[in-house]
Backbone as JSON Lines, residues from 0, in Angstrom:
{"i":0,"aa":"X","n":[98.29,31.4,-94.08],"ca":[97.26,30.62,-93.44],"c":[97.08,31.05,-91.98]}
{"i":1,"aa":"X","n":[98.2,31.12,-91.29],"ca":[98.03,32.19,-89.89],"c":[96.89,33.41,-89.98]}
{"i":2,"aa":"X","n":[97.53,34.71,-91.23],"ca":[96.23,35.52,-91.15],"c":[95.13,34.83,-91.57]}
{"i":3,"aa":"X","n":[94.74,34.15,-91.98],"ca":[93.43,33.45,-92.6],"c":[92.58,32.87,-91.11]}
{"i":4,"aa":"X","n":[93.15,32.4,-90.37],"ca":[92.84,32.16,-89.23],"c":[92.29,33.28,-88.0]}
{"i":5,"aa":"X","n":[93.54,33.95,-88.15],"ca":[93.17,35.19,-87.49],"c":[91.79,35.8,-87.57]}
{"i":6,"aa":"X","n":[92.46,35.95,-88.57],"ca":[90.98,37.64,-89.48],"c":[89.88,35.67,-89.28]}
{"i":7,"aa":"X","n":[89.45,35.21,-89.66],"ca":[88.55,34.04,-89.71],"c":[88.11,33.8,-88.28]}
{"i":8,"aa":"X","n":[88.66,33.61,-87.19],"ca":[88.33,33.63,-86.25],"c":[87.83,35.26,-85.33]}
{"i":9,"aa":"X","n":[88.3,36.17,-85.68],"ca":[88.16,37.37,-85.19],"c":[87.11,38.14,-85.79]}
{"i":10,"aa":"X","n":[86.73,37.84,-87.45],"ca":[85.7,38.48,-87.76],"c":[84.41,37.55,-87.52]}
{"i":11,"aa":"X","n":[84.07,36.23,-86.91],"ca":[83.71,35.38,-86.67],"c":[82.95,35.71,-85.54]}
{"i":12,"aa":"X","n":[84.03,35.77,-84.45],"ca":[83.17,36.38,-83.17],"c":[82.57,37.98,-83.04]}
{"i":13,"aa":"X","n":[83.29,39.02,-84.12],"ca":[82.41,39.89,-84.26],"c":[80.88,40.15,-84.84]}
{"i":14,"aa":"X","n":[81.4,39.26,-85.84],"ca":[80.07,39.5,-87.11],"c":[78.58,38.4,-86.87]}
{"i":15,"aa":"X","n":[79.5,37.37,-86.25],"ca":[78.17,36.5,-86.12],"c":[77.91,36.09,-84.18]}
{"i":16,"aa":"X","n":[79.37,35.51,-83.56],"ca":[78.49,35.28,-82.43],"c":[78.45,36.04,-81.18]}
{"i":17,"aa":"X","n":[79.03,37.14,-81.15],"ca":[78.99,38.59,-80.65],"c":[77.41,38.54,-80.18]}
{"i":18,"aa":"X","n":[76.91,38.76,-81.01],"ca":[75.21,39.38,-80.7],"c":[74.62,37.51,-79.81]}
{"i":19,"aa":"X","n":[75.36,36.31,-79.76],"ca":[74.59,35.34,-79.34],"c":[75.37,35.08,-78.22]}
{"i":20,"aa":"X","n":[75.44,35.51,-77.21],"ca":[76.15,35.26,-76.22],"c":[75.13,35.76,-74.68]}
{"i":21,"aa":"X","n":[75.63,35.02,-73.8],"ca":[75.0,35.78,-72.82],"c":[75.84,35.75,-71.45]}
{"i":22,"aa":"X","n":[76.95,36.52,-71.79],"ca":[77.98,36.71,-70.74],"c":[78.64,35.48,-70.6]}
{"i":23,"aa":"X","n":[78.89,34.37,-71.65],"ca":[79.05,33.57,-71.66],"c":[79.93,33.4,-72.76]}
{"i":24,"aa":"X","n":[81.6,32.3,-72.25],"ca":[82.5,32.63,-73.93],"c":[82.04,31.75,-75.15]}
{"i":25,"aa":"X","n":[81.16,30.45,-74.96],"ca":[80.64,30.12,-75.62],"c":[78.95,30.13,-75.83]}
{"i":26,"aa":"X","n":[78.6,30.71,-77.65],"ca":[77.76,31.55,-77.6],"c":[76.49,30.19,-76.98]}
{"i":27,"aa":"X","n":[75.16,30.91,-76.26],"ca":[73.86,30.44,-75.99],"c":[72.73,31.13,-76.46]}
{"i":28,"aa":"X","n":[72.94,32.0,-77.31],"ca":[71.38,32.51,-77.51],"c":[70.64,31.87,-78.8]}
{"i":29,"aa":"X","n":[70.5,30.85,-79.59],"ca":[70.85,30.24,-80.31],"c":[69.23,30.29,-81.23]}
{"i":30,"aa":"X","n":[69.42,31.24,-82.13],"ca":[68.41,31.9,-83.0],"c":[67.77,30.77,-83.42]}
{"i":31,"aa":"X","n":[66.61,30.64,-84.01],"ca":[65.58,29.31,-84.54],"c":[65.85,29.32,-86.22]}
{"i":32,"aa":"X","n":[65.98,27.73,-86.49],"ca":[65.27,26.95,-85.67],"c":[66.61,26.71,-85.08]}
{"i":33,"aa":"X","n":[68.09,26.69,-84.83],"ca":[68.62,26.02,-83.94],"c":[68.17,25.76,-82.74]}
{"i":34,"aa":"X","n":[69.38,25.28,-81.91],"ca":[69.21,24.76,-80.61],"c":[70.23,25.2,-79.9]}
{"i":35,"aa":"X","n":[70.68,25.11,-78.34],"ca":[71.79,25.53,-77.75],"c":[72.7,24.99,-78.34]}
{"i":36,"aa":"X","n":[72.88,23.28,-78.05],"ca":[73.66,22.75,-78.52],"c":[74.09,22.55,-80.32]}
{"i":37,"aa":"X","n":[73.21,22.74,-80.66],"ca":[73.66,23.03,-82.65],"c":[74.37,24.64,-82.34]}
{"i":38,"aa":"X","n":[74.45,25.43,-81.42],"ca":[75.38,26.75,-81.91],"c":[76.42,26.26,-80.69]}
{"i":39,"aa":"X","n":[76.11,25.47,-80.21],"ca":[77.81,25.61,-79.12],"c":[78.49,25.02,-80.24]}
{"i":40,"aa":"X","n":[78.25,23.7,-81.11],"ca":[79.02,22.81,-82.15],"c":[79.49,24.16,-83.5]}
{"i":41,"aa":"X","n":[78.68,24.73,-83.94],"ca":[79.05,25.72,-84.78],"c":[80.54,26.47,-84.23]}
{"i":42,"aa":"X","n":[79.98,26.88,-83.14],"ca":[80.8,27.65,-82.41],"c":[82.71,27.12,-82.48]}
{"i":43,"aa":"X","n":[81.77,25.88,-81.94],"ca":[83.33,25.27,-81.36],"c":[84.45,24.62,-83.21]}
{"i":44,"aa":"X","n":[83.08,23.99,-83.98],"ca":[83.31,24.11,-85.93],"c":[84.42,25.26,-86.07]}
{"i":45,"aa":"X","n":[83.6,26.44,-86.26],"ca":[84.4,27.71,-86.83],"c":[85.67,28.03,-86.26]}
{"i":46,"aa":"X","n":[85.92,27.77,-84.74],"ca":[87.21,28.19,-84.35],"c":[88.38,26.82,-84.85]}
{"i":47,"aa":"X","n":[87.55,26.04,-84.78],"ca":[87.97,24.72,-85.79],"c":[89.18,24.66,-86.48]}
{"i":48,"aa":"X","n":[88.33,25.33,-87.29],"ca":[88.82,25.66,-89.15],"c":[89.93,26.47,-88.99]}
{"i":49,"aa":"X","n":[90.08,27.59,-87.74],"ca":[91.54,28.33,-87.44],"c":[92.43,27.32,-87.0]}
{"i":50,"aa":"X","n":[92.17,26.63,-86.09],"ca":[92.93,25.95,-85.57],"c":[93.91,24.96,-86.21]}
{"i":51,"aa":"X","n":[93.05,24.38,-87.38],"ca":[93.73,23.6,-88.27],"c":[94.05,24.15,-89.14]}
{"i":52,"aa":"X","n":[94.04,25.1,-89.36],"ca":[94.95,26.23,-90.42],"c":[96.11,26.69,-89.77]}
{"i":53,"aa":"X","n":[96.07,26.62,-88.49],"ca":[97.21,27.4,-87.74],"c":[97.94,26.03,-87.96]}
{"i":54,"aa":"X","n":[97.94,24.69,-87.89],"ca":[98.7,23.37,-87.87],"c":[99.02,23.22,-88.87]}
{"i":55,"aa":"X","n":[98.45,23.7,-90.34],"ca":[98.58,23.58,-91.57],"c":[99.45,24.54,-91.71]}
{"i":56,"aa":"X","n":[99.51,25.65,-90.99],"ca":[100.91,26.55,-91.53],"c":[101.85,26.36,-90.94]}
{"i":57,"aa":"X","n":[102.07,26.06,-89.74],"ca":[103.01,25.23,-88.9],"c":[103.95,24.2,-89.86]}
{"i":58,"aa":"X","n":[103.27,22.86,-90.09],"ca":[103.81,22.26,-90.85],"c":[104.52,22.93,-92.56]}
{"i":59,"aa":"X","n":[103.51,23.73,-93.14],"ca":[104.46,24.61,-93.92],"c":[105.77,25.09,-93.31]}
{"i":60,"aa":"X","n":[105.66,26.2,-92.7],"ca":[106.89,26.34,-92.17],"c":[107.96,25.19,-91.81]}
{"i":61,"aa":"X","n":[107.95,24.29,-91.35],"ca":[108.7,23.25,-90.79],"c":[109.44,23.05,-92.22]}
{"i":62,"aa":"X","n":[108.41,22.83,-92.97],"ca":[108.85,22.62,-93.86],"c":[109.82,23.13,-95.03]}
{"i":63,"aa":"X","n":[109.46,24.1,-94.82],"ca":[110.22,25.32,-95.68],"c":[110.98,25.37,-95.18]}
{"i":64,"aa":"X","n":[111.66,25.32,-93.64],"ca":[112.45,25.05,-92.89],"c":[113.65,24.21,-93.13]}
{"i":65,"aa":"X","n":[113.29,23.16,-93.66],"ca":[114.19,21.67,-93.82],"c":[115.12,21.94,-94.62]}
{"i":66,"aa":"X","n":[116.39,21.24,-94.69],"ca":[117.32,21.46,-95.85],"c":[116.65,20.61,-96.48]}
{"i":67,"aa":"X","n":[115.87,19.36,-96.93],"ca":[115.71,18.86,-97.78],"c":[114.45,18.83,-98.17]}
{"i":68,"aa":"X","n":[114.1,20.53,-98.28],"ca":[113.03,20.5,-98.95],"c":[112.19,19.87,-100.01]}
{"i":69,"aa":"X","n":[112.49,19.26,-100.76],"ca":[111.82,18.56,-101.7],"c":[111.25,17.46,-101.28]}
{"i":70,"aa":"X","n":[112.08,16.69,-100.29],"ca":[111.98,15.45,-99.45],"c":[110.33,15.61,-99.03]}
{"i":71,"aa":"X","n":[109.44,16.59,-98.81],"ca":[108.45,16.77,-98.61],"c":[106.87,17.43,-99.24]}
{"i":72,"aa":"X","n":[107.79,17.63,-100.67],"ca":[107.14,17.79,-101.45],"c":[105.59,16.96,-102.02]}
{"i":73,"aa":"X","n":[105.86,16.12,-101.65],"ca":[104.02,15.09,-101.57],"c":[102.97,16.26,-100.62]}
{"i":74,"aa":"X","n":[103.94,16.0,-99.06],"ca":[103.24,16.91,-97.96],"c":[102.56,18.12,-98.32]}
{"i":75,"aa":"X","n":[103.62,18.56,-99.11],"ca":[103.03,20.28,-99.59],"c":[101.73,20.31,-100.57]}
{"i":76,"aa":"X","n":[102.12,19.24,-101.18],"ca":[101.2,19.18,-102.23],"c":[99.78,18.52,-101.79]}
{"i":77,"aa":"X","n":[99.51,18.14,-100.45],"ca":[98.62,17.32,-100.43],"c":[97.91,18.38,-99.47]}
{"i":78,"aa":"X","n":[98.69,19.52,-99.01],"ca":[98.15,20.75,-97.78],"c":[97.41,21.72,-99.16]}
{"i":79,"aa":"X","n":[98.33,22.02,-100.45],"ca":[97.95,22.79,-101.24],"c":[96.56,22.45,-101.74]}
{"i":80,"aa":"X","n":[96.34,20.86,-102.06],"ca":[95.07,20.37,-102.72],"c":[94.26,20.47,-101.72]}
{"i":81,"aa":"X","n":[94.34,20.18,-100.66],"ca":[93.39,20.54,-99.5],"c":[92.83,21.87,-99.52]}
{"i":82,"aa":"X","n":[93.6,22.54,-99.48],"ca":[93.36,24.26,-99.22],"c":[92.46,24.54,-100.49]}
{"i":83,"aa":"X","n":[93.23,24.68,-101.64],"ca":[92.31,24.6,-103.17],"c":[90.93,23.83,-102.82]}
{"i":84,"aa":"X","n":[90.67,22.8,-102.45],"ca":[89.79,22.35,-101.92],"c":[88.57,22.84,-101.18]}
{"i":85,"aa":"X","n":[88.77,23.56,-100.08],"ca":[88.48,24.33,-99.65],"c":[88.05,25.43,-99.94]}
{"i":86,"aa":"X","n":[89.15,26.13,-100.59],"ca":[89.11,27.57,-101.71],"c":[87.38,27.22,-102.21]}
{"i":87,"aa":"X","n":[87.54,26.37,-102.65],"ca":[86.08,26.15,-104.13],"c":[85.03,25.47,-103.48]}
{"i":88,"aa":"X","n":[84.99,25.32,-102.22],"ca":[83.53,24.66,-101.56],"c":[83.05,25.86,-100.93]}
{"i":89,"aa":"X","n":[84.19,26.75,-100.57],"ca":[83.94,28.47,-100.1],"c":[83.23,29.46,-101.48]}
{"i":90,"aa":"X","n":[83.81,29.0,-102.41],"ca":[83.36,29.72,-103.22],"c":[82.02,29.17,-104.17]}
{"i":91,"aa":"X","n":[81.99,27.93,-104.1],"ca":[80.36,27.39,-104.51],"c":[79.16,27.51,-103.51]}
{"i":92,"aa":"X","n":[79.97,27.48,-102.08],"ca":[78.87,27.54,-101.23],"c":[78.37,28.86,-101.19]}
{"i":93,"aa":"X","n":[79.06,29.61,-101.17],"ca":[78.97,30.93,-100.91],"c":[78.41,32.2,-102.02]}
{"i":94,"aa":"X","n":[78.64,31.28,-103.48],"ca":[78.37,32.06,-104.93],"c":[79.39,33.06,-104.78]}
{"i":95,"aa":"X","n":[80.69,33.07,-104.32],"ca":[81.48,34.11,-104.12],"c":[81.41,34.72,-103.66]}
{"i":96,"aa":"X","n":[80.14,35.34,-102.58],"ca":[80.4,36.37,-101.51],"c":[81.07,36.52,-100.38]}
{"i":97,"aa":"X","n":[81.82,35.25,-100.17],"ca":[82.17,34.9,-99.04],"c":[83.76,35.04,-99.52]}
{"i":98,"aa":"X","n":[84.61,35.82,-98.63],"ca":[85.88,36.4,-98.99],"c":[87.04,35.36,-98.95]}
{"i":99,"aa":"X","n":[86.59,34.35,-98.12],"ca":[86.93,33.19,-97.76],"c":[88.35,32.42,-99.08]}
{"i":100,"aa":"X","n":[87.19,32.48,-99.95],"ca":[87.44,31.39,-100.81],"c":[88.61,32.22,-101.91]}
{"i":101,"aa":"X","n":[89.02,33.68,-101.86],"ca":[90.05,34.1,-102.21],"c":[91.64,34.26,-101.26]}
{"i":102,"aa":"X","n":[91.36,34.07,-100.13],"ca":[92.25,33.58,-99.39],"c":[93.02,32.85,-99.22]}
{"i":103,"aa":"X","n":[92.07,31.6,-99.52],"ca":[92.42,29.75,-99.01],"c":[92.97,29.93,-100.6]}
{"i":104,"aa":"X","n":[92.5,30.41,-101.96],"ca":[93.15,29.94,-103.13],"c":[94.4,30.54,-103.16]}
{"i":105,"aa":"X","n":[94.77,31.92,-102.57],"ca":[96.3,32.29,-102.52],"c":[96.98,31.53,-101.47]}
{"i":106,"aa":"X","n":[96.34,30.95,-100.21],"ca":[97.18,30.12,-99.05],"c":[98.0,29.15,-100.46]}
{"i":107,"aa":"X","n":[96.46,27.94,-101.38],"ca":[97.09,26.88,-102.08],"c":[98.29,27.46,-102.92]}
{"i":108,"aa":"X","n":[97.98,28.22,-103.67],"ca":[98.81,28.63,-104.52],"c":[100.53,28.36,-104.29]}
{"i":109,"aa":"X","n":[100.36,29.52,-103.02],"ca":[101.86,29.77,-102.51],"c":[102.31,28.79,-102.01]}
{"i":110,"aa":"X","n":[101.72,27.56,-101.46],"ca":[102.12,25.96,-101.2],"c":[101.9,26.12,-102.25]}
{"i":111,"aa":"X","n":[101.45,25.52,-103.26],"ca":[102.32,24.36,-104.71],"c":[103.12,25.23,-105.02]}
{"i":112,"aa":"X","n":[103.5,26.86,-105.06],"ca":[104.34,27.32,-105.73],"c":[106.41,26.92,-104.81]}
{"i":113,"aa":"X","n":[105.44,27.17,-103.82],"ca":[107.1,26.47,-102.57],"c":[107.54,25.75,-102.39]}
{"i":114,"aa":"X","n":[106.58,24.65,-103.21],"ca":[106.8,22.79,-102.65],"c":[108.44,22.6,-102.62]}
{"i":115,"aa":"X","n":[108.98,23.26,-103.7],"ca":[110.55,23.13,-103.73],"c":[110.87,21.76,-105.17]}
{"i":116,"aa":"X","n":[109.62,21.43,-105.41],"ca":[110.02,19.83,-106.62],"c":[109.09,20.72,-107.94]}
{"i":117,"aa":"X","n":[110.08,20.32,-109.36],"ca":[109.28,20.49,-110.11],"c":[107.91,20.1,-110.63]}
């Protein structure tokens, strides 16, 4: 979930708000019909979605961490359904072009596969 963030945030500012900027770190050139403010919110959205992926793997780790791994097994399972979650709104929204949604389904995976409880 770290690289998911990464590469998500980094191909993010290349591919899309790179070209909307105007010497400025948050983008303003804000193509129609938007508005300034509908791409500063995008803007500030997309780095978002890293951010809480970076907290979502955090807490994995912690977790995986614990001697009593199982003890947290709900937790894992409720980060995994999230992510799966995710996975398939990436991949309906997107009709699958969006690389997204094969990512977030190996992030879920490897949470329910670690939870540590049968």
């Amino acid at each position: 979930m770290i690289l998911i963030g990464v590469v998500h945030s980094a191909l993010g500012e290349i591919l899309i708000f790179r070209r909307l900027r105007a010497g400025t770190i948050v983008p303003l050139l804000a193509p129609p019909p938007l508005r300034e403010r509908h791409l500063r919110i995008l803007w500030a959205n997309w780095h978002l979605c890293s951010v809480l992926g970076w907290a979502l793997a955090a807490l994995l780790i912690l977790f995986a961490m614990s001697p009593d791994l199982p003890a947290h097994a709900l937790h894992i399972r409720i980060i995994a359904i999230a992510t799966f979650a995710g996975a398939m709104l990436v991949l309906f929204a997107t009709k699958g072009r969006h690389p997204g949604w094969f990512g977030l389904l190996v992030a879920a995976g490897l949470a329910w596969l670690g939870q540590g409880a049968p």
